[in-house]
C-alpha positions, 0 to 999 in steps of 0.5 A: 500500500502506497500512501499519497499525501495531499494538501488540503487547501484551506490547511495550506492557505491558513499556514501561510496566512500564519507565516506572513502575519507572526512577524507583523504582529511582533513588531507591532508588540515591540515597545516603542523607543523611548523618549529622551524625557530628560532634556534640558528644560529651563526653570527659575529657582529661588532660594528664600532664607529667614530675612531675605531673598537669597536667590533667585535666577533661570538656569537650563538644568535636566537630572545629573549626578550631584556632589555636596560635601555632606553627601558626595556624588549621587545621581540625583535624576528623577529615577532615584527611589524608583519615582520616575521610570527615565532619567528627568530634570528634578528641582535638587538639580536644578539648584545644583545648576543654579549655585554653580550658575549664579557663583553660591553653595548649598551642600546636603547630607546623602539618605541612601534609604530615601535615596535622595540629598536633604537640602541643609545649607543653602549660601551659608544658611543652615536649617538646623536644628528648628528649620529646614529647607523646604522644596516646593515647584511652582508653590507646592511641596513636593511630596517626595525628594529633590531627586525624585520630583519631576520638574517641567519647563517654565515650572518654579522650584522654591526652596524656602527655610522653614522653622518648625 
C-alpha cells in the first residue's frame, strides 16, 4: 500500500496566512523607543532664607549626578527611589545648576534609604536644628525628594527655610 499525501487547501492557505502575519504582529508588540524625557528644560529657582531673598535666577538644568560635601556624588535624576521610570530634570538639580550658575553653595547630607540629598545649607544658611529647607515647584511641596520630583519647563522650584 502506497500512501499519497495531499494538501488540503484551506490547511495550506491558513499556514501561510500564519507565516506572513507572526512577524507583523511582533513588531507591532515591540515597545516603542523611548523618549529622551530628560532634556534640558529651563526653570527659575529661588532660594528664600529667614530675612531675605537669597536667590533667585533661570538656569537650563535636566537630572545629573550631584556632589555636596555632606553627601558626595549621587545621581540625583528623577529615577532615584524608583519615582520616575527615565532619567528627568528634578528641582535638587536644578539648584545644583543654579549655585554653580549664579557663583553660591548649598551642600546636603546623602539618605541612601530615601535615596535622595536633604537640602541643609543653602549660601551659608543652615536649617538646623528648628528649620529646614523646604522644596516646593511652582508653590507646592513636593511630596517626595529633590531627586525624585519631576520638574517641567517654565515650572518654579522654591526652596524656602522653614522653622518648625
Amino acid at each position: 500500500m502506497r500512501r499519497t499525501l495531499t494538501h488540503h487547501p484551506a490547511i495550506t492557505a491558513a499556514a501561510l496566512a500564519l507565516a506572513l502575519t507572526t512577524p507583523s504582529v511582533a513588531l507591532a508588540q515591540a515597545p516603542a523607543p523611548k523618549a529622551n524625557t530628560n532634556k534640558a528644560v529651563k526653570v527659575t529657582v529661588r532660594g528664600q532664607g529667614p530675612n531675605s531673598l537669597l536667590f533667585k535666577g533661570k538656569v537650563r538644568t535636566k537630572g545629573h549626578d550631584v556632589t555636596t560635601a555632606a553627601g558626595g556624588t549621587h545621581k540625583c535624576d528623577g529615577t532615584n527611589g524608583g519615582a520616575n521610570p527615565s532619567k528627568v530634570p528634578p528641582p535638587a538639580a536644578a539648584l545644583d545648576d543654579a549655585a554653580k550658575k549664579y557663583g553660591f553653595t548649598w551642600d546636603g547630607a546623602w539618605y541612601a534609604s530615601f535615596d535622595h540629598f536633604s537640602v541643609d545649607t543653602i549660601k551659608n544658611v543652615s536649617g538646623g536644628g528648628s528649620a529646614y529647607w523646604n522644596i516646593a515647584v511652582n508653590g507646592t511641596s513636593t511630596p517626595v525628594g529633590g531627586c525624585q520630583f519631576k520638574i517641567a519647563a517654565g515650572d518654579q522650584a522654591s526652596f524656602t527655610w522653614t522653622s518648625f
